[in-house]
N, CA, C and O atoms as a GROMACS GRO file, in nm:
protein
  588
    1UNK      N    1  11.031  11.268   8.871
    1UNK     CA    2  11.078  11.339   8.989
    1UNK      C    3  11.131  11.477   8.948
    1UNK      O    4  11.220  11.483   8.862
    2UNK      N    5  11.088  11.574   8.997
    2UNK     CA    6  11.140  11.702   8.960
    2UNK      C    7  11.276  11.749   9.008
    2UNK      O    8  11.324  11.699   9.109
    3UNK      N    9  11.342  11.842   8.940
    3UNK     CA   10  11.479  11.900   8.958
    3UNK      C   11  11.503  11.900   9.131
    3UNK      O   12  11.411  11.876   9.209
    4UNK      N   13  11.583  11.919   9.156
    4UNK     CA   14  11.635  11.928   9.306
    4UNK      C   15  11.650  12.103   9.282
    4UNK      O   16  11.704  12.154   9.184
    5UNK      N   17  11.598  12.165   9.380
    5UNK     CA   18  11.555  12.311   9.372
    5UNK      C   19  11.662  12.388   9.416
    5UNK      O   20  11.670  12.505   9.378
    6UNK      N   21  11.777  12.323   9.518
    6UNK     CA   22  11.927  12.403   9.518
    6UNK      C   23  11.990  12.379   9.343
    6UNK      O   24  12.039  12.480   9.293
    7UNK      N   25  11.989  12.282   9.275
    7UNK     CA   26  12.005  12.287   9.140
    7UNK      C   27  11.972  12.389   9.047
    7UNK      O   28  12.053  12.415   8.958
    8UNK      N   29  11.838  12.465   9.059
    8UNK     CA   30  11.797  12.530   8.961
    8UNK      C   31  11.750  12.672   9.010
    8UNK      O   32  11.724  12.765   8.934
    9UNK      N   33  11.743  12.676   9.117
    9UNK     CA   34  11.739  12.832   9.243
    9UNK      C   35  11.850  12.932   9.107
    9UNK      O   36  11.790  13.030   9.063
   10UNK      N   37  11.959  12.916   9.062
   10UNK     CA   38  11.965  12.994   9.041
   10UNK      C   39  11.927  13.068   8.902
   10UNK      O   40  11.943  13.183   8.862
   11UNK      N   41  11.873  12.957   8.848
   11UNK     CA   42  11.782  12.934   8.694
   11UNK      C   43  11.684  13.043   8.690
   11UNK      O   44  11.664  13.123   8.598
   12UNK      N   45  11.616  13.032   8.826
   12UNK     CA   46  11.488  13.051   8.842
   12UNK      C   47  11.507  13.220   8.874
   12UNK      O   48  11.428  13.310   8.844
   13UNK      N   49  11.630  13.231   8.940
   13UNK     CA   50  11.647  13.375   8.984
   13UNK      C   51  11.650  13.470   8.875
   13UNK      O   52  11.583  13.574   8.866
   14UNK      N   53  11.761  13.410   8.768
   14UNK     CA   54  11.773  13.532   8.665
   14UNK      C   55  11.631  13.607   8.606
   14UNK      O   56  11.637  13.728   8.581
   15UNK      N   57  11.507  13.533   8.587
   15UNK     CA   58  11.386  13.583   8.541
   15UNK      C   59  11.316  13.640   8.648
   15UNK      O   60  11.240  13.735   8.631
   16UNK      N   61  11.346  13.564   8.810
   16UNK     CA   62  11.300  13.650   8.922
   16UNK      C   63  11.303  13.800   8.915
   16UNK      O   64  11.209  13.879   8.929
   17UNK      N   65  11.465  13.829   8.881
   17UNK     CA   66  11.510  13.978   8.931
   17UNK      C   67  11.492  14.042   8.825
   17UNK      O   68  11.545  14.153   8.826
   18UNK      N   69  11.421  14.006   8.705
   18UNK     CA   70  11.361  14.099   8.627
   18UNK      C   71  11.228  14.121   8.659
   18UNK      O   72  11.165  14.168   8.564
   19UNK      N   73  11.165  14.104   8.761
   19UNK     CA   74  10.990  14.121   8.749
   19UNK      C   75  10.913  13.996   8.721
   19UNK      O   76  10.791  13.990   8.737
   20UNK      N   77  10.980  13.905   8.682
   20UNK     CA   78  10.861  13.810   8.594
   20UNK      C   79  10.838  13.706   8.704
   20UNK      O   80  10.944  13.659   8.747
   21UNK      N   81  10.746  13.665   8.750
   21UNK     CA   82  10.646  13.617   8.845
   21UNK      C   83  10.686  13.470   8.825
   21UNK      O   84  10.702  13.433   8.709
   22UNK      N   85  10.704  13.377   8.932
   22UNK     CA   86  10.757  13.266   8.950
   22UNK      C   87  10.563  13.206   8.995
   22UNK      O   88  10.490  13.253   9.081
   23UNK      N   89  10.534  13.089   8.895
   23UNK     CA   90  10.461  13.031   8.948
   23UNK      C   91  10.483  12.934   8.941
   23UNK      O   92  10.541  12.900   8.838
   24UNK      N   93  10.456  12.842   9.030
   24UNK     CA   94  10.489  12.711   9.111
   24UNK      C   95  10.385  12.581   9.108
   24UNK      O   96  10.410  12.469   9.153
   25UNK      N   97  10.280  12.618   9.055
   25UNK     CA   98  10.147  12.601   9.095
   25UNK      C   99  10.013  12.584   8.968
   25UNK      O  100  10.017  12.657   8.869
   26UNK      N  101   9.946  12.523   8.980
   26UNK     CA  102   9.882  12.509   8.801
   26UNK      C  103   9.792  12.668   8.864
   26UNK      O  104   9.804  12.769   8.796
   27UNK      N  105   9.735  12.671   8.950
   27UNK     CA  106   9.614  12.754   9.021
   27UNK      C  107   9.736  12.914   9.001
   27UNK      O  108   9.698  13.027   8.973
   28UNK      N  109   9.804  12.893   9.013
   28UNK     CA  110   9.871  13.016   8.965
   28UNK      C  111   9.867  13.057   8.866
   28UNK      O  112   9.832  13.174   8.849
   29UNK      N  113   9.906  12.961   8.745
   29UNK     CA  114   9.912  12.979   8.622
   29UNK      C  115   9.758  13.030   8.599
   29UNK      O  116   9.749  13.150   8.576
   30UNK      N  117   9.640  12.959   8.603
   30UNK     CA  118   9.563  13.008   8.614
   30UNK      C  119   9.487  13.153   8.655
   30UNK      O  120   9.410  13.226   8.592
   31UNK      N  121   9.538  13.160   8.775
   31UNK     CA  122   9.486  13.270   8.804
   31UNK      C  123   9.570  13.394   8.729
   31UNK      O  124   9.518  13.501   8.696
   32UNK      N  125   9.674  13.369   8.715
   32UNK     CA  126   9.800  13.514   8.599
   32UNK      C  127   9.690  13.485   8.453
   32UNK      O  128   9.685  13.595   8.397
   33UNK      N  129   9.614  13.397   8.384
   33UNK     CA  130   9.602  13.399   8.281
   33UNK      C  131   9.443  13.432   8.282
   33UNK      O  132   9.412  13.509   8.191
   34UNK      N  133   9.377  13.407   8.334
   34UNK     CA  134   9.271  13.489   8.372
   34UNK      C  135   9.197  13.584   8.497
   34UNK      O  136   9.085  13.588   8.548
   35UNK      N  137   9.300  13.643   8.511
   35UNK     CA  138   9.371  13.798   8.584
   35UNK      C  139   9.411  13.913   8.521
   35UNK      O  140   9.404  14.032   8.553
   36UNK      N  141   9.464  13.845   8.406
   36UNK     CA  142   9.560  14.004   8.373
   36UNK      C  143   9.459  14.046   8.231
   36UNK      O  144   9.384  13.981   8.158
   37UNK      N  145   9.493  14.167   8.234
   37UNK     CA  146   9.422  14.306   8.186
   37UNK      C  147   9.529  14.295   8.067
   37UNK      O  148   9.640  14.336   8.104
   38UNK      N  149   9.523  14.243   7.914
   38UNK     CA  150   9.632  14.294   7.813
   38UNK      C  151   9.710  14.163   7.851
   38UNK      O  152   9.662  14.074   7.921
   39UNK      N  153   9.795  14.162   7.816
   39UNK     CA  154   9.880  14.058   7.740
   39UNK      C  155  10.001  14.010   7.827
   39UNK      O  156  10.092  14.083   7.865
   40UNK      N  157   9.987  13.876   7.851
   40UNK     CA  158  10.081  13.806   7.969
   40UNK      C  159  10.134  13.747   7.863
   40UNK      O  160  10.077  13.716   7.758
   41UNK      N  161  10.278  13.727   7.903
   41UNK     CA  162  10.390  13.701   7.836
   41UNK      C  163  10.473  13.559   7.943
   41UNK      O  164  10.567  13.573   8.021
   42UNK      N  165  10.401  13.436   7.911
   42UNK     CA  166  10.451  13.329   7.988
   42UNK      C  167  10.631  13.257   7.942
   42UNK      O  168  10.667  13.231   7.827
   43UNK      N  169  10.697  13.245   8.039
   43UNK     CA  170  10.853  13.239   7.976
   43UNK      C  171  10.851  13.045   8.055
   43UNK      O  172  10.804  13.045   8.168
   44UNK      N  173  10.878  12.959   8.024
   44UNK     CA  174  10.879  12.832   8.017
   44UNK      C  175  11.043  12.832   8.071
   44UNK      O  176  11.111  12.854   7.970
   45UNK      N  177  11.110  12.820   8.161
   45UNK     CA  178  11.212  12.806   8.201
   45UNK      C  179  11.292  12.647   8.173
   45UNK      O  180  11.233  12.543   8.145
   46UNK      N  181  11.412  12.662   8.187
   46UNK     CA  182  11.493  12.518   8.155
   46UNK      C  183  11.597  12.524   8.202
   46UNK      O  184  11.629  12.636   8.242
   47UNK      N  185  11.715  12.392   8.224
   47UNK     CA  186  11.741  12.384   8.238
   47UNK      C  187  11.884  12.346   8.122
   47UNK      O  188  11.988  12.289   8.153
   48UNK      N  189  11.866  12.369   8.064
   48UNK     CA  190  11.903  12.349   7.910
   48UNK      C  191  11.998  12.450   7.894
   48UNK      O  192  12.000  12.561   7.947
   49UNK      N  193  12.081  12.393   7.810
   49UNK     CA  194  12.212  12.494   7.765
   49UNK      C  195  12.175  12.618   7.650
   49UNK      O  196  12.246  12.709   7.608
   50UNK      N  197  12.002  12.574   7.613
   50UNK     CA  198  11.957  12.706   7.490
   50UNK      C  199  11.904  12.820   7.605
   50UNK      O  200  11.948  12.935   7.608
   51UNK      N  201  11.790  12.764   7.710
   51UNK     CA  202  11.802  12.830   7.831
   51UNK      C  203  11.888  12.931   7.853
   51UNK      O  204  11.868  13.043   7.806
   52UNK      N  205  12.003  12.899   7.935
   52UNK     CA  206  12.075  12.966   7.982
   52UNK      C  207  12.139  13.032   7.879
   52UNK      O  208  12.097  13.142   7.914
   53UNK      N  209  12.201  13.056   7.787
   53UNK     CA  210  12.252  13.090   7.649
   53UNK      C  211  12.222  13.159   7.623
   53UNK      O  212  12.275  13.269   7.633
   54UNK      N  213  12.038  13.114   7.537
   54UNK     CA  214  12.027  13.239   7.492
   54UNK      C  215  11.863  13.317   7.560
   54UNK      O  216  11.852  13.436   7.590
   55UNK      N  217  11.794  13.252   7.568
   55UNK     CA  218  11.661  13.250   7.604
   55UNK      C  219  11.633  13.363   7.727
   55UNK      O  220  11.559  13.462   7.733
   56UNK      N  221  11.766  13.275   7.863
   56UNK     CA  222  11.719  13.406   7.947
   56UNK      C  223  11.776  13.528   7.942
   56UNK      O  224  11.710  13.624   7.985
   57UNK      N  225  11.919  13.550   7.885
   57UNK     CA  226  11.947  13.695   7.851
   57UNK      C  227  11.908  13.734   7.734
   57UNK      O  228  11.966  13.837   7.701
   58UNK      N  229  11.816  13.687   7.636
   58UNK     CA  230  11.711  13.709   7.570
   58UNK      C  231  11.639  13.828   7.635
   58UNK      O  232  11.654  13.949   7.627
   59UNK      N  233  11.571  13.763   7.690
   59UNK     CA  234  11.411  13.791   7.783
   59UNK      C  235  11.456  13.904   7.852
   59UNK      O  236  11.377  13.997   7.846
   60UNK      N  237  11.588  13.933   7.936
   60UNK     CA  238  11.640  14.029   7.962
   60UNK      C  239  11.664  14.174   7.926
   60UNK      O  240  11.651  14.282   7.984
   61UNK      N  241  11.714  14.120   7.771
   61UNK     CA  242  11.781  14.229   7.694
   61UNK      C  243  11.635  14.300   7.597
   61UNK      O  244  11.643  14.403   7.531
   62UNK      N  245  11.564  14.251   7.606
   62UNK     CA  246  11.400  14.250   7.537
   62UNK      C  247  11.321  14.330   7.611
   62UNK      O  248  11.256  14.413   7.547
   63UNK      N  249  11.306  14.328   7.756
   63UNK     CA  250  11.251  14.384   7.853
   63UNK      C  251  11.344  14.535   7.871
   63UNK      O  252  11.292  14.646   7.860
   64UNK      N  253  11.484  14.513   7.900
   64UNK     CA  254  11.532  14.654   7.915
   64UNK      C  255  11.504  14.712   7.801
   64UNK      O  256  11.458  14.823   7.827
   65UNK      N  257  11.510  14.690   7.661
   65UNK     CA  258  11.554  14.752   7.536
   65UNK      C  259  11.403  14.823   7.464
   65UNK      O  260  11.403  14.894   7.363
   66UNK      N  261  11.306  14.793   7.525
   66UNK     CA  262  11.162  14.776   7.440
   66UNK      C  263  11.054  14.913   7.518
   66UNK      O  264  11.062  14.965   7.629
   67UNK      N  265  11.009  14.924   7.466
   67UNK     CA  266  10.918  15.071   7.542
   67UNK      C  267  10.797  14.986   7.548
   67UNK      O  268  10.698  15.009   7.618
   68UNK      N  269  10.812  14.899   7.478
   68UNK     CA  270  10.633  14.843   7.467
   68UNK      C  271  10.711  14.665   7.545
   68UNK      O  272  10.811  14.599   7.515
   69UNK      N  273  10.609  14.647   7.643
   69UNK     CA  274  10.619  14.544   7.731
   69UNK      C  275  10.474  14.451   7.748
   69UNK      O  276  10.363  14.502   7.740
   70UNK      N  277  10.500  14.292   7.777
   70UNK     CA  278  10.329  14.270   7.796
   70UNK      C  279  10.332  14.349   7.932
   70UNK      O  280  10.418  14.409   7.998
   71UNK      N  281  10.171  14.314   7.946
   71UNK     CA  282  10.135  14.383   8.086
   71UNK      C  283  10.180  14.291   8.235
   71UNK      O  284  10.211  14.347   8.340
   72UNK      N  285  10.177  14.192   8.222
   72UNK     CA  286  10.246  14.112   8.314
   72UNK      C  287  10.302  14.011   8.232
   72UNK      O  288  10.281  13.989   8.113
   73UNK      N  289  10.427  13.914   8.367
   73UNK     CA  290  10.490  13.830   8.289
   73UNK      C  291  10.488  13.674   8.382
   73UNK      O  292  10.454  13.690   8.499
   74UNK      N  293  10.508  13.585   8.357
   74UNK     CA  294  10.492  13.497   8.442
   74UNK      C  295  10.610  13.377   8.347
   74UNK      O  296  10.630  13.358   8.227
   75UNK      N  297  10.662  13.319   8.467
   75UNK     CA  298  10.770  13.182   8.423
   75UNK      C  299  10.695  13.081   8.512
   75UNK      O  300  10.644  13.091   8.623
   76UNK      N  301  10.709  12.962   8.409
   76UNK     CA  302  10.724  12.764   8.445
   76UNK      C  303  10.841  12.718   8.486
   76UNK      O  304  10.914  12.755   8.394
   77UNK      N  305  10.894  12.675   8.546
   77UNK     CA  306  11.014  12.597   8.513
   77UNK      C  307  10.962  12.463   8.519
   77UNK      O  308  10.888  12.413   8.603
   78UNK      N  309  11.035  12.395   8.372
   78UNK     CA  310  10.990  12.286   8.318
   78UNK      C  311  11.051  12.176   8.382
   78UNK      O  312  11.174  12.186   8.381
   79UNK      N  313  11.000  12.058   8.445
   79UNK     CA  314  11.094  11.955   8.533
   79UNK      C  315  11.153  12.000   8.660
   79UNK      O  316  11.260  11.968   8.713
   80UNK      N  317  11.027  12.110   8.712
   80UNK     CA  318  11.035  12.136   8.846
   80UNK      C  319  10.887  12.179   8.886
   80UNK      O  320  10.822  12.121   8.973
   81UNK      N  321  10.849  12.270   8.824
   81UNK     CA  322  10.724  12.339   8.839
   81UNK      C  323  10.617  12.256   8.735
   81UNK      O  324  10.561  12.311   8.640
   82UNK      N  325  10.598  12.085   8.780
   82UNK     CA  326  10.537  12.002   8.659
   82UNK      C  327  10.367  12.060   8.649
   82UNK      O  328  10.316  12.100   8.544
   83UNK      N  329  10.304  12.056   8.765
   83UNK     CA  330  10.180  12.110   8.760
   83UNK      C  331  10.198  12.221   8.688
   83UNK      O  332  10.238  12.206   8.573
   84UNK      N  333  10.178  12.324   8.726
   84UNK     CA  334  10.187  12.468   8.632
   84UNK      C  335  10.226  12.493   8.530
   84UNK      O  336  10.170  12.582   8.464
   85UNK      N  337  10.362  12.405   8.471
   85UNK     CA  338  10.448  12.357   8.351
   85UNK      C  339  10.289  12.294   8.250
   85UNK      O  340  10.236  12.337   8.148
   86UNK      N  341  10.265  12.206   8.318
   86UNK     CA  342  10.148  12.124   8.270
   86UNK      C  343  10.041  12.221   8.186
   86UNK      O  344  10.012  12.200   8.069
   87UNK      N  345   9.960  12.385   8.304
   87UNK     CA  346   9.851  12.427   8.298
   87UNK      C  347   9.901  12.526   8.172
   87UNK      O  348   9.840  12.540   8.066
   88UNK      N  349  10.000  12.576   8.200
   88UNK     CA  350  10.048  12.646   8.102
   88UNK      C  351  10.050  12.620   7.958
   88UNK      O  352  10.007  12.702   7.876
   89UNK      N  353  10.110  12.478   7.919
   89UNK     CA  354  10.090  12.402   7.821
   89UNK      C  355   9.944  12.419   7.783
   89UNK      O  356   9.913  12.487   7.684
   90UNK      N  357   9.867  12.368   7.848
   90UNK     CA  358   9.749  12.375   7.766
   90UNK      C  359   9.689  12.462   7.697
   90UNK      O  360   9.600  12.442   7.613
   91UNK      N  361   9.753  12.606   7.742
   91UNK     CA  362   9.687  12.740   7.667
   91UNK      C  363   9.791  12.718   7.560
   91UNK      O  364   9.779  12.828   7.506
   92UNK      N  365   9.883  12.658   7.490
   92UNK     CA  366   9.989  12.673   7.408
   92UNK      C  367   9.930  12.579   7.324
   92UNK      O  368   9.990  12.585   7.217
   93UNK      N  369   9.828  12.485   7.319
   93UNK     CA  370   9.794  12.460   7.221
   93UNK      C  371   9.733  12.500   7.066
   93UNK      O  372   9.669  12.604   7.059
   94UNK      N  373   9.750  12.422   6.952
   94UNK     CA  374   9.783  12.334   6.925
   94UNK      C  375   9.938  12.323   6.947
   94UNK      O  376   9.966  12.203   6.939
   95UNK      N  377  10.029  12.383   6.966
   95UNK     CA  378  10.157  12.315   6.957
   95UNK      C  379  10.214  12.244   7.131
   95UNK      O  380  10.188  12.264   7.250
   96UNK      N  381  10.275  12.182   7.073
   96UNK     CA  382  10.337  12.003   7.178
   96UNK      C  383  10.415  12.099   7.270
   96UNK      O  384  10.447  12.216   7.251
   97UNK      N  385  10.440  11.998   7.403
   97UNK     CA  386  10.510  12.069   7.491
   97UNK      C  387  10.679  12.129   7.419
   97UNK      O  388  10.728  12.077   7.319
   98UNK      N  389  10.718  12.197   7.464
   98UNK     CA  390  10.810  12.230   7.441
   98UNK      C  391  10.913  12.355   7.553
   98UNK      O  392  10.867  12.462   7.593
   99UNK      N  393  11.052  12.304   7.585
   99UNK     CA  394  11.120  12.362   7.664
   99UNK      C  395  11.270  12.422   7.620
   99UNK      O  396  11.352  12.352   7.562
  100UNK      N  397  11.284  12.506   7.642
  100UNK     CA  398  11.232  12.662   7.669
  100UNK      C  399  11.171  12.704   7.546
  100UNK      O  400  11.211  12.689   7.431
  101UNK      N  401  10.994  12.794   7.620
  101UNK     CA  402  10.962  12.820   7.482
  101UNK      C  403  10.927  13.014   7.560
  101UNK      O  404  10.989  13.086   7.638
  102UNK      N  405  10.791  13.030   7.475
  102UNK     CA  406  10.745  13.167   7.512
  102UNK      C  407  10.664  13.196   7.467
  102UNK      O  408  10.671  13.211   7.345
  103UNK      N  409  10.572  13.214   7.518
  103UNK     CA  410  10.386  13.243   7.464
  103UNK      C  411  10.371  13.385   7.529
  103UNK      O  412  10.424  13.430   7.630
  104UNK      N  413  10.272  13.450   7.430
  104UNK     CA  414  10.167  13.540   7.478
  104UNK      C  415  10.063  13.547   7.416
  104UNK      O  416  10.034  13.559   7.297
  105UNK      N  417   9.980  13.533   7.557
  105UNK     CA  418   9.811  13.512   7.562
  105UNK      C  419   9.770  13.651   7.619
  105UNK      O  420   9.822  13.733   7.694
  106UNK      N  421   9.601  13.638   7.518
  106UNK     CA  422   9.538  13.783   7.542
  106UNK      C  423   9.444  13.716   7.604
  106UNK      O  424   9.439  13.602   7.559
  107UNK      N  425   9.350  13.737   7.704
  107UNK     CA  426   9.221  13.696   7.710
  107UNK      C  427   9.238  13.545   7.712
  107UNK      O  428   9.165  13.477   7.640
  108UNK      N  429   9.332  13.486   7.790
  108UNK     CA  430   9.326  13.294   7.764
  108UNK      C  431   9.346  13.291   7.636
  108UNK      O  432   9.268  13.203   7.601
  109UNK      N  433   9.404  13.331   7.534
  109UNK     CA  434   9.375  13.324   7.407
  109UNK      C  435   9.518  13.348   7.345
  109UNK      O  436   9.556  13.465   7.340
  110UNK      N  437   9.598  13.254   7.301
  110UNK     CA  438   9.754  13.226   7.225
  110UNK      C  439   9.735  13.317   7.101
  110UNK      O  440   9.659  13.293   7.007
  111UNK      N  441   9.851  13.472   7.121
  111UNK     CA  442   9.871  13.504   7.049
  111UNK      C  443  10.007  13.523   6.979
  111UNK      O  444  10.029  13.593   6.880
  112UNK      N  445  10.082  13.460   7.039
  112UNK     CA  446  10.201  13.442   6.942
  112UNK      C  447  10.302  13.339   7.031
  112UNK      O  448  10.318  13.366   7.150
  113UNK      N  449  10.370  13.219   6.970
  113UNK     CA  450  10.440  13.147   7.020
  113UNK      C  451  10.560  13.074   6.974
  113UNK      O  452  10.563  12.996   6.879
  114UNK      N  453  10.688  13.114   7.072
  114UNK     CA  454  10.808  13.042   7.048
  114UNK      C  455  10.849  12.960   7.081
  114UNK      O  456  10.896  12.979   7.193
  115UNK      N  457  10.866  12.828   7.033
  115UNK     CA  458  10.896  12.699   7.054
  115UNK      C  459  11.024  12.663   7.084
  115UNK      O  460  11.074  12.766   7.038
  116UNK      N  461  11.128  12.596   7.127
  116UNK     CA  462  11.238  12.564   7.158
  116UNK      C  463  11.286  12.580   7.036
  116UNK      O  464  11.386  12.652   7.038
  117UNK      N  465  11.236  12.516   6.847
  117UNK     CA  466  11.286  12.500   6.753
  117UNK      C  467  11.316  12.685   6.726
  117UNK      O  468  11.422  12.730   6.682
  118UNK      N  469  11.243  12.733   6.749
  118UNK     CA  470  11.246  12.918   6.729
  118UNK      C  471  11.336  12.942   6.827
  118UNK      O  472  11.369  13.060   6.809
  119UNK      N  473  11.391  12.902   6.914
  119UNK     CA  474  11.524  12.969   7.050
  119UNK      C  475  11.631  12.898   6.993
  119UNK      O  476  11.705  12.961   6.918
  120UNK      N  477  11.658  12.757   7.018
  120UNK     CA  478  11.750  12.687   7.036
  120UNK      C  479  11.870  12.687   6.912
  120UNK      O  480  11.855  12.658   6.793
  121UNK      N  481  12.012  12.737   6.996
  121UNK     CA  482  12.143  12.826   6.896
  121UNK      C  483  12.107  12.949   6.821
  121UNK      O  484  12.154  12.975   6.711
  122UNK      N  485  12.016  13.027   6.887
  122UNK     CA  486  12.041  13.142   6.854
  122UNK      C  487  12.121  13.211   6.963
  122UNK      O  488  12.148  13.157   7.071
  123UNK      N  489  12.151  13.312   6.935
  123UNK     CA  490  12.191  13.444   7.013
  123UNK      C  491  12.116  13.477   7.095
  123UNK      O  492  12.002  13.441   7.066
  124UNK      N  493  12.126  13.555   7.233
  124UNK     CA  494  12.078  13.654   7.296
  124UNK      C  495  12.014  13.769   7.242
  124UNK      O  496  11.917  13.830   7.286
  125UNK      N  497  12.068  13.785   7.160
  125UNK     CA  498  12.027  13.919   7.063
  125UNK      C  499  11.967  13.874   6.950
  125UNK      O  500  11.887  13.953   6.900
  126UNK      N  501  11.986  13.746   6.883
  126UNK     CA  502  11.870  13.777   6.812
  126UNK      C  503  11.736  13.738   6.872
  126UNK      O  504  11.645  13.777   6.799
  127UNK      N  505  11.707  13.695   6.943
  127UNK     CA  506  11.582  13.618   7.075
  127UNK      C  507  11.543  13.749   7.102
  127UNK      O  508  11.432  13.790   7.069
  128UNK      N  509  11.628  13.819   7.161
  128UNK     CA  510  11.579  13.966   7.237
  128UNK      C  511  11.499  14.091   7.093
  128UNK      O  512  11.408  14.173   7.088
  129UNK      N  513  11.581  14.048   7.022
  129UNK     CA  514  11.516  14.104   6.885
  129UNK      C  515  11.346  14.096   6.840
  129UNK      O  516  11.252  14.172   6.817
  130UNK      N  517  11.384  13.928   6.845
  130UNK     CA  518  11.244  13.906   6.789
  130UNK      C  519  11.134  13.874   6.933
  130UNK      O  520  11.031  13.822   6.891
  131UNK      N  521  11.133  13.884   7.022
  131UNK     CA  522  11.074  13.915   7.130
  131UNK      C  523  11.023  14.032   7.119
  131UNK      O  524  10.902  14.047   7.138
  132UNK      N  525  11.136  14.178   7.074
  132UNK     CA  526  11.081  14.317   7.098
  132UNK      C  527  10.970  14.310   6.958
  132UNK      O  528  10.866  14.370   6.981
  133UNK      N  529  10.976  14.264   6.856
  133UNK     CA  530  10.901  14.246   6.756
  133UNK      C  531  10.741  14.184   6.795
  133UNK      O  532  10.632  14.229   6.758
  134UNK      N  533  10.769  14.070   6.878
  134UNK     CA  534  10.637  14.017   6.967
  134UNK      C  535  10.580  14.085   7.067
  134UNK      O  536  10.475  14.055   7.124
  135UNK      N  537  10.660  14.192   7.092
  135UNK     CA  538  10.564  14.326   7.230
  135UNK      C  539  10.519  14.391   7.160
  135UNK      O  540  10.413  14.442   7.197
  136UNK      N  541  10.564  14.422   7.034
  136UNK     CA  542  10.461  14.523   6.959
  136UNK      C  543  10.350  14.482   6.870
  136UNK      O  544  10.246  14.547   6.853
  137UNK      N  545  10.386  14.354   6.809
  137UNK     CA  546  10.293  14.256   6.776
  137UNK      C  547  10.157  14.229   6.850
  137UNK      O  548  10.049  14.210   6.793
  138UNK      N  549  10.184  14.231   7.012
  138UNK     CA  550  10.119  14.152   7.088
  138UNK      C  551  10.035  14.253   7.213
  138UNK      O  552   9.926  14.204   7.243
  139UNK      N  553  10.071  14.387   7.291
  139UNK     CA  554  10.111  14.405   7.345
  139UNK      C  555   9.981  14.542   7.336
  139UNK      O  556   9.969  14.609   7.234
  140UNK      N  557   9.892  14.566   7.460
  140UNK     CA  558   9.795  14.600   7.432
  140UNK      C  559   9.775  14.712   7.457
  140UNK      O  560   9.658  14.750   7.447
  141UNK      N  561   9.902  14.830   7.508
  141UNK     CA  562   9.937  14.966   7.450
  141UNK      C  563   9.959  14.965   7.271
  141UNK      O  564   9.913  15.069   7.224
  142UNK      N  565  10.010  14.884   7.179
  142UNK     CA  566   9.988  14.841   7.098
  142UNK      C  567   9.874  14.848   7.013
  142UNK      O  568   9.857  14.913   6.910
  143UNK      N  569   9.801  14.772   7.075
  143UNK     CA  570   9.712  14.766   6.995
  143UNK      C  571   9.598  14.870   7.021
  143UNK      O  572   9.494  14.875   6.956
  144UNK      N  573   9.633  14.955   7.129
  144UNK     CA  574   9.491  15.064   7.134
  144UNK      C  575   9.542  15.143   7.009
  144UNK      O  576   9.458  15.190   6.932
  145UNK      N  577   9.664  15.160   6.987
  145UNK     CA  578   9.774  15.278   6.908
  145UNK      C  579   9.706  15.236   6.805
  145UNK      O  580   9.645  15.323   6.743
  146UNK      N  581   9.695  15.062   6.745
  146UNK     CA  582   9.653  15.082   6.602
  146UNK      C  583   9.522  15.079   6.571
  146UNK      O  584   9.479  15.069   6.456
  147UNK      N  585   9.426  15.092   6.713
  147UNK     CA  586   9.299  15.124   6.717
  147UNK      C  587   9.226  15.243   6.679
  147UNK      O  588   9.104  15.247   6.694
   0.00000   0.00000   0.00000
């Protein structure tokens, strides 16, 4: 049974009011991952005390702080959004589900991924750190530059 949605409304908001696209839906997930032009940056939402901690003012402080951004961004929330949670997963393979994590895919295609074991008791800042390290890594102003 999924989260009760007055429960996690406000989970869901903090990544809202940055831009990053709430999908609800596997056909969503889908369509953000073979839609976007350059490099979608999927954020796996939770409900979890690494979540809230560090993960989403992570993702925050990463996005304001960084000149280089993916081209779109899209969130799951895990144990609410199970379909889409689900579709998402599958581009994250080989690695197991995992909550809160953070992928970016080029082309349907996993190019770099953080697992709960890579978030969980870190800092805000260091998450937001190595995030800005994964936009330039990943990130397809990026990569025309080292073209």
């Amino acid at each position: 049974m999924p989260y009760p949605e007055i429960m996690i409304q406000g989970m869901r908001q903090e990544l809202a009011r940055l831009g990053i696209e709430e999908t609800k839906e596997a056909g969503d997930v889908e369509n953000a991952v073979t839609g976007t032009e350059g490099t979608l940056m999927v954020v796996v939402n939770s409900v979890c005390g690494c979540a809230a901690g560090g993960v989403r003012p992570g993702v925050a402080m990463a996005l304001a702080n960084s000149e280089e951004k993916p081209d779109r961004s899209i969130t799951v929330f895990a144990g609410a959004d199970i379909d889409a949670t689900e579709k998402a997963r599958e581009y994250f393979l080989p690695y197991p589900p995992s909550s809160p994590s953070i992928a970016f895919l080029k082309d349907g295609k996993l190019l770099k991924m953080f697992e709960r074991k890579d978030l969980e008791g870190r800092p805000p800042e260091m998450i937001a750190g190595e995030l800005v390290k994964a936009f330039g890594e990943t990130c397809s102003r990026s990569e025309a530059a080292n073209n």
